[in-house]
N, C-alpha and C positions, 0 to 999 in steps of 0.2 A: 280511707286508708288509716292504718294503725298510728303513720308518721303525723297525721295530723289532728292538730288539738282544737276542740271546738271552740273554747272557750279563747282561744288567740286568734278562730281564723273565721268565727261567725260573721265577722263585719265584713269581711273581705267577699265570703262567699254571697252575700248578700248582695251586694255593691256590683259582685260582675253578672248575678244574677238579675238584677235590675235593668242593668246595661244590656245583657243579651235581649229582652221582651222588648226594648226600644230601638235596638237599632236592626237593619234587613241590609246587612252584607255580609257574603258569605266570608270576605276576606278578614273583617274584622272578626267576626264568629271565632272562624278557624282560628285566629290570632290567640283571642282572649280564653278556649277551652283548651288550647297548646300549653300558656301561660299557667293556666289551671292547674294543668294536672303536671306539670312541671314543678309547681308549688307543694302540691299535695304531695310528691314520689320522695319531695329530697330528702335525705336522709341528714343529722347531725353525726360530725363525728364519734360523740358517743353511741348514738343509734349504729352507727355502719361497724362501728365496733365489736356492738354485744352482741349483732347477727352473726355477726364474721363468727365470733367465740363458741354463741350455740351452735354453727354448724360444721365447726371444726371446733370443739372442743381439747384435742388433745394434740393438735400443732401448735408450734410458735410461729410459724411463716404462710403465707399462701401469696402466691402467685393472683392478682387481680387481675393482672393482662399480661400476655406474655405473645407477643407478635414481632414475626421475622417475614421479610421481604427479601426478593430477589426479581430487579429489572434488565433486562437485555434488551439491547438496542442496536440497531446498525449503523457506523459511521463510514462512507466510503465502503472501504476493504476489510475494516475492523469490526467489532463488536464493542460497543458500552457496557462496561456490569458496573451497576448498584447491587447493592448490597446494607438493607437496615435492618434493625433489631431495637424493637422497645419491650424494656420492661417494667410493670411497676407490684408492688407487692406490701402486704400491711404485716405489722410484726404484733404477734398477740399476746406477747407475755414479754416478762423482764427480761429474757435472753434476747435482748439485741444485739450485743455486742460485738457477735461475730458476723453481723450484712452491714456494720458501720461502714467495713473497709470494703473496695470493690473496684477490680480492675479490668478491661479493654486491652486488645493487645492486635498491633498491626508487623508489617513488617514490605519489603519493595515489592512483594509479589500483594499487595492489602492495605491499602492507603486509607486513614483515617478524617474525612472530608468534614464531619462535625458532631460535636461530642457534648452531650447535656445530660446534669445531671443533678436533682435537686428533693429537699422532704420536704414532704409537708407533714406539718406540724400541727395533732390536731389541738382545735380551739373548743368553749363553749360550744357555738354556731357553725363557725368552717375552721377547713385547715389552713394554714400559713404555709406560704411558701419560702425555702429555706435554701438559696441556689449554692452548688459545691461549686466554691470559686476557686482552689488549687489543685489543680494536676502534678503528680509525678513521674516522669517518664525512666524508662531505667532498660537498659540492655541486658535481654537475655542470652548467657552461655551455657553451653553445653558440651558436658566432654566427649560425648559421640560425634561430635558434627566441628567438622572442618572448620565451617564459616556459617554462622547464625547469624541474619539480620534481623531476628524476632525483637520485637521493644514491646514490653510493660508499660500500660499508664495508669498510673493508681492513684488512689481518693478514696476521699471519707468522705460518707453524708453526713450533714450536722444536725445537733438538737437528735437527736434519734431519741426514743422512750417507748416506753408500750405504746399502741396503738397508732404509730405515726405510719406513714406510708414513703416510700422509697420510689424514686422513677430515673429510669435511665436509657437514654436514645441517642444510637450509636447511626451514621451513615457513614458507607465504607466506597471507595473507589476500588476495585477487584481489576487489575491488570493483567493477569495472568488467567486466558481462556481455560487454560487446562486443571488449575486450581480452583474451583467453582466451590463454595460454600454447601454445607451441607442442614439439615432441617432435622433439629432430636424436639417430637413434641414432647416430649414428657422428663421430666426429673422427681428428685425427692421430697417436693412439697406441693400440695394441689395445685390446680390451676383453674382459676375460674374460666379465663376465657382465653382460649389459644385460638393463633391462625400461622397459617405460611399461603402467602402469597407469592405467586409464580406469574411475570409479565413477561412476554416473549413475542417482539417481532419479527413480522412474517421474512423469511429469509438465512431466521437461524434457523439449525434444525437442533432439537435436545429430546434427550430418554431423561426420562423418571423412572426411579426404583424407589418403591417401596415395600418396605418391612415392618412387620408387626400394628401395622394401624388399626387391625380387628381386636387392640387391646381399649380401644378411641369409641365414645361416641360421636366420631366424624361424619362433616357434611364437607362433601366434595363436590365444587360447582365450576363453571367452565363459562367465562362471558366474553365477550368481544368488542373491541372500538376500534374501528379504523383498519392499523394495519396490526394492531398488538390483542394478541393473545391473552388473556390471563385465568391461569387455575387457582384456584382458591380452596386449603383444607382448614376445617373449622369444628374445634366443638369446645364441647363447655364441661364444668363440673370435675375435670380430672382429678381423684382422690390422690394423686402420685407414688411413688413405687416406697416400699419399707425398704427402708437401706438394712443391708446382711454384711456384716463382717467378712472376710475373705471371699466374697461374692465375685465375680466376672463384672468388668467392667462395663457403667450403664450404656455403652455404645451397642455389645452384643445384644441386647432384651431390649431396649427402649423404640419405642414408635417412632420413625423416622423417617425420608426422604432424600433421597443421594439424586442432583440433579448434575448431568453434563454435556457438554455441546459435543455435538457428531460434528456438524459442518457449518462452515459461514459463507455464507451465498451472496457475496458483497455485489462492491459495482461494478468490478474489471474481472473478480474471479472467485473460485472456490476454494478455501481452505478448509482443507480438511482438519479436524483439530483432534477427537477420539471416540472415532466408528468403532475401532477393535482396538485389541491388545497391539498390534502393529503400527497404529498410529502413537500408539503411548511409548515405543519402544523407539519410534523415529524421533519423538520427543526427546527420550532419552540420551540418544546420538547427539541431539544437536550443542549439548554442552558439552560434551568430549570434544568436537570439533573446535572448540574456543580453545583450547588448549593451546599453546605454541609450541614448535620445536624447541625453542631455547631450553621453556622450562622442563620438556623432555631430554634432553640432552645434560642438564645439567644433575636431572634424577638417576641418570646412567652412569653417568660419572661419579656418583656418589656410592651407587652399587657396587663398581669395579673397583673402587676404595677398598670394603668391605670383602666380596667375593670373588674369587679369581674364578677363572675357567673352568681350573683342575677342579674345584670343588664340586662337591654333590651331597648326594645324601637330604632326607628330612632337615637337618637344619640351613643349610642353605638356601633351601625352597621357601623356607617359612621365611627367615630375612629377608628375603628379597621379595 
């Protein structure tokens, strides 16, 4: 292998070379050519660098792993969702500045369970680990929306520089059956190695839609343990998409995966959660019915303030 040097590692190869003609176990064998070529493949930081450079010469970022999960579980009558997402990614030129900062965001329907996030910092030899030790959490408003429980939690990776690498692994509690995560393999910067993983016990039932994944060298495989299900899309190499100015948002074009539960086949019964548009539409109802009279009575009372009987016409309509 090109990573390695004869002249640093002739003794070495000598030495287990010796050892393999003496000893007759296959376990050690096995052990000591693992070890080998584990020796032979590593790469130094500068090495993983100037690959990365020739083969993406004209990014500053690429994606080295970019993997999301999604687990469902049955407890009783309910459903468990997990919900994780790791990413890590190497920066190739001086513009780092702007993946320093990098934010997570949950909210009561999206419980944030554990949160890591740290560089490494490359060395002669290896990289350093550099862990992000303060979070900021911050409440997001919005002037379209009544009541927003969205929350911000932002950080800086530290030490950042060319050639460092970025890692961040998020695990979410998903409470909200009807609000299921959704899967975009692809963004604006390569991706060496993408997966989404789909675990699903026997009992729930769920559709997959998928769009655009003939943009993918995807491997789709389908394995089995016990009572859990799980599908697996996988591929490698993504050159990622050229960002266009006044372009359509990367949700409409990007390779993706929309997964949602039809039914929960618990222990005492079946909830239906969304077969059709009329289960999403009974969903809909069942917030209105939180409403009380009070606070309808007191909104009537507020109208008849404003509009009498006698009134009509377009503006009255629109007021009220």
């Amino acid at each position: 292998p090109t990573t390695l040097k004869q002249e640093n590692h002739l003794e070495l190869i000598f030495i287990i070379t010796v050892t393999v003609l003496k000893l007759n176990n296959n376990l050690v064998l096995t052990f000591l050519f693992s070890s080998f070529c584990a020796i032979a493949i590593a790469q130094t930081p500068t090495e993983e660098f100037r690959a990365m450079k020739a083969q993406f010469p004209d990014q500053e970022f690429v994606f080295t792993n970019y993997s999301y999960a999604i687990s469902l579980e049955l407890d009783g009558d309910d459903v468990v969702m997990k919900y994780t997402s790791t990413e890590e990614g190497i920066c190739l030129n001086d513009n780092f500045t702007q993946y320093r900062e990098n934010s997570v965001y949950a909210s009561t329907f999206r419980e944030i369970e554990e949160l890591e996030a740290y560089t490494l910092v490359p060395g002669t030899k290896k990289y350093a680990k550099e862990k992000v030790e303060e979070f900021s959490e911050h409440t997001i408003t919005d002037g379209n929306i009544f009541h927003d429980d969205s929350k911000q939690i932002t950080f800086n990776y530290p030490k950042m520089q060319r050639g460092a690498k970025i890692y961040k692994h998020v695990e979410y509690n998903v409470l909200e059956p009807h609000l299921m995560p959704s899967f975009y393999a692809a963004v604006y910067r390569p991706i060496l190695n993408g997966k989404f993983e789909l675990s699903v016990e026997d009992g729930i039932e769920i559709e997959t839609i998928s769009k655009n994944l003939d943009l993918l060298d995807l491997e789709k495989t389908e394995t089995r343990k016990g009572a859990i299900t799980t599908y697996t899309w996988q591929y490698k190499d993504f050159a990622g998409f050229e960002y266009e100015p006044d372009a359509p948002s990367l949700i409409y074009f990007a390779p993706h995966v929309l997964v949602h539960i039809k039914n929960i086949n618990g222990k005492t019964k079946v909830t239906p959660v969304l077969n059709d548009i009329n289960d999403l539409h009974r969903w809909y109802c069942e917030f209105l019915e939180q409403n009380s009279a009070d606070s309808a009575s007191s909104l009537q009372s507020l109208v008849d303030e404003i509009v009498s009987p006698e009134d009509s016409g377009p503006e009255a309509c629109l007021l009220y």
